[in-house]
C-alpha positions in Angstrom: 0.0 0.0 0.0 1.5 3.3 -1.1 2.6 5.9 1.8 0.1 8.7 2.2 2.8 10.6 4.4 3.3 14.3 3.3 6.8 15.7 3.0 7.2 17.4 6.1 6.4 13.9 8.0 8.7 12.2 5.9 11.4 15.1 6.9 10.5 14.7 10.5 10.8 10.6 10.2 14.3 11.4 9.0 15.0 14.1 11.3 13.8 12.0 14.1 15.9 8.7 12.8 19.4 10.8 12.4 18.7 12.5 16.2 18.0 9.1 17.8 20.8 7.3 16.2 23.3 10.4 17.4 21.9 11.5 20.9 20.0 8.7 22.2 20.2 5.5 20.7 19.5 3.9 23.3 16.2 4.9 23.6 13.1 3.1 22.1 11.8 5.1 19.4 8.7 6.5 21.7 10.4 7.2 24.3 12.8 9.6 22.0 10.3 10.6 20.3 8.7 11.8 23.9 12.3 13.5 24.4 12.3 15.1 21.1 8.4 16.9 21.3 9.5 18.0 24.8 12.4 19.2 23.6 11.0 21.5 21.3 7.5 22.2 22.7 9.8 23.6 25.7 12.0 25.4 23.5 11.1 29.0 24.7 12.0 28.3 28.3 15.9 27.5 27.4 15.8 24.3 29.3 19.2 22.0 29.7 18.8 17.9 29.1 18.5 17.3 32.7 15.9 19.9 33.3 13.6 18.5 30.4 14.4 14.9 31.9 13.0 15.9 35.5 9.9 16.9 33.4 9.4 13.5 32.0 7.1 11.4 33.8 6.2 8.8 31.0 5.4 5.3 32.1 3.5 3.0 33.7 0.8 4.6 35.4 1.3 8.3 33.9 -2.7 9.1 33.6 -1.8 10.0 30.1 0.8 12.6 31.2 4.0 12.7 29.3 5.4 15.5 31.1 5.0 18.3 33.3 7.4 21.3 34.3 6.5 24.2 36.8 7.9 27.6 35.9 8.2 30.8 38.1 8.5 33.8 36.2 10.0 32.0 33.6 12.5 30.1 35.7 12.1 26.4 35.7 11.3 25.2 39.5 13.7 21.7 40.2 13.5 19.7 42.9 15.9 22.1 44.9 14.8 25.0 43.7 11.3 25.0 45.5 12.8 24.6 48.6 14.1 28.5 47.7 10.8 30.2 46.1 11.3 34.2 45.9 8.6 35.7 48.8 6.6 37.5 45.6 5.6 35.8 42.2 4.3 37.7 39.2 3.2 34.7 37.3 3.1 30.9 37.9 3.1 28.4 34.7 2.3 24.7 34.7 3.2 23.2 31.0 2.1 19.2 30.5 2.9 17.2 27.4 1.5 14.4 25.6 3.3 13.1 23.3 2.2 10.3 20.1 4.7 9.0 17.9 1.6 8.4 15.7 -0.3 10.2 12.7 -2.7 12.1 14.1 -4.6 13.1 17.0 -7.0 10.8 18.7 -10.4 12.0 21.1 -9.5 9.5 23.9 -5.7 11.3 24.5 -7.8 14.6 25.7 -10.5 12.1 27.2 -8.2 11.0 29.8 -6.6 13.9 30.4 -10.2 15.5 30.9 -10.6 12.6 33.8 -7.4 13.1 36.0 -6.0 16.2 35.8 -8.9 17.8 37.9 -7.8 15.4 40.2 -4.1 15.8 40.1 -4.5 19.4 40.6 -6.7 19.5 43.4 -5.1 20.7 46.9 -7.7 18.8 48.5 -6.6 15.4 46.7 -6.2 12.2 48.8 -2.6 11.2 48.2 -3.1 7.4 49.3 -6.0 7.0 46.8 -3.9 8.6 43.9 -0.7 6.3 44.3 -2.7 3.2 43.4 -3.0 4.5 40.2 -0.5 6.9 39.5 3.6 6.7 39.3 5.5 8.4 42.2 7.2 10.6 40.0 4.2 12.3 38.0 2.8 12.5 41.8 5.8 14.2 43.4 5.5 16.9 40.0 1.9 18.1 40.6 2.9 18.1 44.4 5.3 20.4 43.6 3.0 22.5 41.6 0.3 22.5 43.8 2.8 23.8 46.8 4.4 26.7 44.9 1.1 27.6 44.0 -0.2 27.3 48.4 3.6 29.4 48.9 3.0 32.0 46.6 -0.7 32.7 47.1 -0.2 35.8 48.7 1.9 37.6 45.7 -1.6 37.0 44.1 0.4 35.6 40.9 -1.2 35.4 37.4 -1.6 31.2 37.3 -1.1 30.0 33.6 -1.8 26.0 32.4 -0.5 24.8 29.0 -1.0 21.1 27.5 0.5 20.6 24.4 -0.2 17.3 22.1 2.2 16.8 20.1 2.3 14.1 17.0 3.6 13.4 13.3 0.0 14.7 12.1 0.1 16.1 8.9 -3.2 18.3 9.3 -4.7 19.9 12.4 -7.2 18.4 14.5 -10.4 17.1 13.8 -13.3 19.5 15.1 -14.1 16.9 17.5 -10.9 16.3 19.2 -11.2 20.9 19.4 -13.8 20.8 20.9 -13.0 18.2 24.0 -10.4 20.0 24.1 -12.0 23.6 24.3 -13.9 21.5 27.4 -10.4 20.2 28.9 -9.5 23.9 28.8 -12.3 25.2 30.3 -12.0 22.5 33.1 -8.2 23.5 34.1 -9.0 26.9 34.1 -10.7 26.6 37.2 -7.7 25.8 39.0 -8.3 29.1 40.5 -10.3 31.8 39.8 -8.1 33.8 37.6 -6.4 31.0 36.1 -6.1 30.7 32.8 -5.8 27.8 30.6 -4.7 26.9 26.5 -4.2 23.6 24.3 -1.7 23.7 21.9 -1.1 21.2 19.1 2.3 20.0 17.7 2.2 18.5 14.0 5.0 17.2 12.3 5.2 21.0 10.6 5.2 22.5 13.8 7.8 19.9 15.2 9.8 20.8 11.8 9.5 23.7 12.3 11.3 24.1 15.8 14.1 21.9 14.9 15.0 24.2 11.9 14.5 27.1 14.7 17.1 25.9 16.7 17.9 27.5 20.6 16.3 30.8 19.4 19.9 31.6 17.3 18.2 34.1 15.8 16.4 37.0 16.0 15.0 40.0 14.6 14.8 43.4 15.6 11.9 46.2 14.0 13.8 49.8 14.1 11.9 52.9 13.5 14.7 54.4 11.2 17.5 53.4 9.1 20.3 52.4 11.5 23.5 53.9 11.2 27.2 52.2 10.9 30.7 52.8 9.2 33.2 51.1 7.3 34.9 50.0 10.1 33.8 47.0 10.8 30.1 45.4 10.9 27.7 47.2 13.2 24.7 49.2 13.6 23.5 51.9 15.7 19.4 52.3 15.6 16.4 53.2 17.1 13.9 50.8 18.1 10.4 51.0 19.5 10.0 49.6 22.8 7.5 47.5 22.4 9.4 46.2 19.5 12.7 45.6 21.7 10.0 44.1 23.8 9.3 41.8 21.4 13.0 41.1 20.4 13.8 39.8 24.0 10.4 38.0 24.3 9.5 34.2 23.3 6.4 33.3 21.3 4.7 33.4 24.8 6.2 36.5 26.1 8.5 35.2 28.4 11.9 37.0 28.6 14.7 35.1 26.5 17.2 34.5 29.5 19.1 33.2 27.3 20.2 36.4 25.6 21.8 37.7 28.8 24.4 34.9 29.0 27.5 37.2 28.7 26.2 39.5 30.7 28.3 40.2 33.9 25.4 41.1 36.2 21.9 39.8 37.0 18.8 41.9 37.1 19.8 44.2 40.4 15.9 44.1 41.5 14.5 47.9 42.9 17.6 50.0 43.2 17.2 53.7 42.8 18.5 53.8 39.0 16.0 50.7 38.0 13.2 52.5 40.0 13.9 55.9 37.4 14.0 53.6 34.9 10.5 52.4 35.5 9.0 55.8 36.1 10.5 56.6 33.3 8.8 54.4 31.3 5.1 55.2 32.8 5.9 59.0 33.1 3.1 60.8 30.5 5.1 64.0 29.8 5.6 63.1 25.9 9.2 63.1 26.5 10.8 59.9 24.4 12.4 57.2 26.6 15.7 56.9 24.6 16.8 60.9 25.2 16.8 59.4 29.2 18.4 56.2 28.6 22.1 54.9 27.8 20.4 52.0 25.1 21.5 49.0 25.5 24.7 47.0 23.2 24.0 43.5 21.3 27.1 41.6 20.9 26.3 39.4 17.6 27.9 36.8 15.5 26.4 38.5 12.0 23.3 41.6 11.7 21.7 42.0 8.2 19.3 44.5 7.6 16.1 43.3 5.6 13.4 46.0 4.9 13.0 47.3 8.3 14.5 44.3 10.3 17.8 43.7 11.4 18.4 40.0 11.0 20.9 39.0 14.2 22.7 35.5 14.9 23.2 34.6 18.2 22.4 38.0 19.7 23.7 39.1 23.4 22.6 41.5 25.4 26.5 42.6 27.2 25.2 46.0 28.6 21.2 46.9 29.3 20.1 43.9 31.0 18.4 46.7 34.2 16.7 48.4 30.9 15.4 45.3 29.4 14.3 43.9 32.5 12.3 46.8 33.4 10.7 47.4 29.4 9.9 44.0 30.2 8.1 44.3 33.1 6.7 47.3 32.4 5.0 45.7 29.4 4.3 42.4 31.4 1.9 45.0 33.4 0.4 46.3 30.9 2.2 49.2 29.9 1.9 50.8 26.4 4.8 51.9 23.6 3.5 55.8 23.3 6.0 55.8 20.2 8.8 56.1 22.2 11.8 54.6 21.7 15.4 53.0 22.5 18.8 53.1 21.4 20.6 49.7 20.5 24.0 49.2 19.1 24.8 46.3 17.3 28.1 45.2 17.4 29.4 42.0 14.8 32.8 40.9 16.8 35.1 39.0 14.7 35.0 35.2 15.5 39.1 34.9 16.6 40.5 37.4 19.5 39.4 39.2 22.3 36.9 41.8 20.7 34.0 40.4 22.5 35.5 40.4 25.7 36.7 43.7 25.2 33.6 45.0 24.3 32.1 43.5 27.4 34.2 45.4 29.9 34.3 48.6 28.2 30.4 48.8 28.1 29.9 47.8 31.6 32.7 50.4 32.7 30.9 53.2 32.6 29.2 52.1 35.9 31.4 51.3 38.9 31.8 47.1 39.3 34.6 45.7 41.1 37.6 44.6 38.3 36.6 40.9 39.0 33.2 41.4 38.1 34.7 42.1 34.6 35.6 38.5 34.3 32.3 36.6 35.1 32.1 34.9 31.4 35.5 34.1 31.6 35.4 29.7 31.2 36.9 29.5 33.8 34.4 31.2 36.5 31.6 29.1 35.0 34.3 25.8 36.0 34.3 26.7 39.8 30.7 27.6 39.4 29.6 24.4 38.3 32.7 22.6 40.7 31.1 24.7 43.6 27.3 23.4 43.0 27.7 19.4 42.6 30.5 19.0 45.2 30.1 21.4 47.4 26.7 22.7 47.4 27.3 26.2 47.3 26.1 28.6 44.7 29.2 30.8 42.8 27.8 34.2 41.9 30.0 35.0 39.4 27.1 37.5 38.0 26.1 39.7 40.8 22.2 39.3 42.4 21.9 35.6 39.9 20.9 33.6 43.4 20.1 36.5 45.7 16.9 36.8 42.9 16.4 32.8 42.4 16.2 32.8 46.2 18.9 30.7 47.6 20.1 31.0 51.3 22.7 33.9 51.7 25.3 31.2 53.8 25.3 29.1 50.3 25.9 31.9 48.0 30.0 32.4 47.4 30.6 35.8 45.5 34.1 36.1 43.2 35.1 38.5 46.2 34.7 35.8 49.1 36.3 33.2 47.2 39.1 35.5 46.4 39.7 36.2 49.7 39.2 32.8 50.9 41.9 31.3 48.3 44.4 34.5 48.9 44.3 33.6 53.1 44.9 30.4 53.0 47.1 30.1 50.0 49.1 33.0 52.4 48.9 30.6 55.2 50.2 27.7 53.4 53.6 29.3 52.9 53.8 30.3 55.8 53.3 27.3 57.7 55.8 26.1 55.2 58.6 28.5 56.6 57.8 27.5 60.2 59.7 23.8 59.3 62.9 24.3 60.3 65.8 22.5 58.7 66.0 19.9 61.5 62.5 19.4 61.3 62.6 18.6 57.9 65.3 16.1 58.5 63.8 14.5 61.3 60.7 13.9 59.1 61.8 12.4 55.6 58.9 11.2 54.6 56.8 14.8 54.8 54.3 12.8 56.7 54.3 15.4 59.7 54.9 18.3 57.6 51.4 17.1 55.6 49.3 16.5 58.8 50.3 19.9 60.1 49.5 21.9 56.8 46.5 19.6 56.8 45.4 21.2 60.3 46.1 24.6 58.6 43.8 23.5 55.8 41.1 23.0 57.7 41.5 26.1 60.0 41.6 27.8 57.0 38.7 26.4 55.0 35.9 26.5 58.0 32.6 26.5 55.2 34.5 23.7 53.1 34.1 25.8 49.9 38.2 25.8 49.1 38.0 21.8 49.4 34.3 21.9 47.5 36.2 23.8 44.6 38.8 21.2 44.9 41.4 23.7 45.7 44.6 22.7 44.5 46.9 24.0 47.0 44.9 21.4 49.6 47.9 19.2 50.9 46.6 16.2 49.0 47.0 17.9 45.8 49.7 19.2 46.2 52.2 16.8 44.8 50.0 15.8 42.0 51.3 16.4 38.9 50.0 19.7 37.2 49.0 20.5 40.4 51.3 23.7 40.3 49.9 24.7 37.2 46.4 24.5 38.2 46.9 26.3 41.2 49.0 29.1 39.0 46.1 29.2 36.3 43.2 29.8 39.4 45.4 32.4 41.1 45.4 34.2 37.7 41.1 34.3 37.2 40.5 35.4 41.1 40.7 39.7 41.8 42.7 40.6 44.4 46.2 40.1 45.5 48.1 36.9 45.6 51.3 35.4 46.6 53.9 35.7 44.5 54.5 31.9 44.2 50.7 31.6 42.7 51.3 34.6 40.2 51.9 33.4 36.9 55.6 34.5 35.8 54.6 37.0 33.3 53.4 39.0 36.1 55.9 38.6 38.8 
């Protein structure tokens, strides 16, 4: 029997078979497929692997739930993460997924959905009577919603639900399968009073689609005039409506595209006195435009091409303006309108080999007073002890100013680049001088260094009280010490942190 596949199924059938064989071929071809549709139906939130892996709840018992992911102002909530809610929420999203590796869309999918998630979502729910029919883990995932929403309650947070079925269908739904849907809706959206509820649908054009999208590589701006550059170089210097650069930083459901604010040395600062002008700014009525009150903010980019009035950007980052664009985001978010105002946005193409983007980093976040280190918080290796910091140690490294003070974690866990500097110059001072304090005939009544080791040991852990130098797997520790590259390693750390250090940790070009 001839296929009656259009082409853009048989370009996802191929796109699926070349992912599985390369990322998970170890997976049965549902369950990547599963993978795959959350993947991209979660595309605007920037999640990692991991993070769309908690999500997954597929299985045995799974009340027709694929997946389910709970999202604080835009921040995915992990299993840690709820322990460390902010006190006020502007908007709480739930996002569940079904999934069919099939050719359409069938009436009994939103049927069953329609039967247990007014169940699942009820604080009142009887948590014995639920386990003997549903898995642990898609259990412990509506818990979780349920208790952010209970925490919050008193931010009065907008509440949004999202289901999105996704398949290899080649059309869009059949009426019927809308309109149970419509009902399943309806249904969610009394969660709570203001709650407010969609249905999405994946087809194999959508899927398509997504995958040729990519992690939101690019993205276009709308100026209100031609932009400006030189020969110099590739760059541009516009103006842009605000609700346009609105727009720009946004995802297809308005969240804010934390993504673009990678290289950015500082996280949103929260309601300091300049953000506070900003905002006024923006809801002042005098007629006066925003931009003649504003800096603009600078796009680092890897190519800009102007089409029409769009400027076409790959890979676009946001190195200086994050406070702006947070508050024309929130500003927005509450319902704020454009007036014809406008900002200014430079957009700068840095060659792909040297230091121009780095450069261009510091001198743009110069003109406001941060400490020198601050300066090197996309450095590689700052996002090393970072991630060293987090899985061994438990501590959070705030290599971009306020990132966990606004996610919410306990002030004892935070490290800053200044603490850890400090902490590495002290004892990193110490060990050389307990070194000194061996005399030679202590030395040669101890051959093996076993004594000299237990007492630098002791200074180790006089030194390193929290446990973050041995968390970061410090390698002036005494059992590092005399492995090999040890030296180096210790060299090549000394060099990243601000502050001063010994002479025997500075590299020699700086001695």
């Amino acid at each position: 029997m001839a296929s009656t596949q259009n082409n853009d199924q048989r370009l996802l059938d191929r796109i699926l078979e070349d992912q599985h064989r390369k990322l998970a071929p170890e997976k049965s071809r549902d369950d990547f497929f599963t993978f795959f549709s959350a993947d991209k139906a979660l595309q605007d939130w920037d999640l990692d692997n991991d993070e769309i892996t908690d999500g997954i709840v597929d299985g045995a018992r799974d009340c027709g739930i694929d997946g389910i992911w709970t999202f604080v102002d835009e921040r995915y909530i992990t299993a840690d993460a709820h322990q460390y809610l902010p006190s006020r929420a502007n908007k709480i999203e739930l996002v569940l997924l079904q999934a069919k590796n099939s050719s359409g869309y069938q009436e009994t999918v939103i049927e069953k959905l329609h039967f247990h998630l007014p169940t699942l979502l009820d604080m009142s729910r009887n948590e014995e009577e639920l386990s003997a029919h549903t898995n642990a883990k898609l259990l412990d995932r509506t818990r979780r919603f349920l208790h952010i929403l209970e925490e919050l309650a008193s931010s009065f947070p907008q509440v949004r639900v999202k289901v999105i079925y996704a398949s290899k269908a080649a059309e869009t739904p059949h009426p019927n399968v809308k309109s149970k849907g419509d009902r399943l809706r309806r249904e969610l959206a009394r969660i709570t009073s203001d709650t407010k509820a969609e249905i999405e649908y994946l087809s194999a054009a959508d899927l398509r689609e997504r995958t040729a999208r990519g992690a939101r590589a690019v993205a276009q701006l709308v100026f209100t005039e031609t932009p400006m550059s030189t020969s110099l170089g590739e760059g541009y210097v516009c103006l842009a409506r605000i609700d346009e650069y609105y727009r720009f930083i946004t995802s297809d459901n308005e969240a804010l595209r934390l993504e673009l604010f990678d290289s950015n040395v500082r996280d949103y600062a929260g309601s300091t006195a300049v953000n506070t002008a900003i905002g006024e700014t923006l809801k002042s009525g005098t007629g006066e435009d925003f931009w003649w009150f504003n800096n603009g903010v600078s796009v680092v980019a890897d190519a800009a091409q102007i089409a029409g009035k769009r400027i076409i950007v790959k890979d676009p980052q946001i190195v200086n303006g994050l406070q702006t664009s947070h508050e024309i985001y929130s500003y927005f978010q509450n319902g704020g309108q454009h007036r014809d105002r406008s900002l200014l946005v430079k957009i700068v193409v840095a060659p792909e080999s040297g230091t121009a983007r780095l450069r261009i980093i510091r001198a743009t976040n110069s003109q406001t007073q941060l400490p020198a280190g601050a300066l090197r918080a996309t450095e590689s290796i700052q996002k090393d002890i970072e991630e060293s910091l987090t899985h061994a140690g438990g501590y959070y490294y705030e290599r971009r100013a306020n990132y966990y003070r606004n996610l919410g974690f306990p002030v004892d866990r935070v490290v800053s680049m200044t603490r850890l500097a400090r902490e590495f110059t002290a004892f990193a001072q110490g060990l050389r001088s307990a070194r000194r304090r061996f005399s030679p005939h202590e030395k040669r009544g101890d051959p093996t260094g076993a004594a000299a080791t237990a007492r630098l040991a002791t200074h180790t852990e006089r030194c390193d009280r929290t446990g973050i130098l041995r968390a970061c797997r410090h390698p002036g520790a005494p059992e590092a010490e005399h492995r090999p590259g040890a030296r180096q390693e210790a060299t090549a750390a000394a060099a990243k942190v601000p502050g001063p250090v010994p002479a025997r940790y500075r590299p020699l070009r700086a001695r």
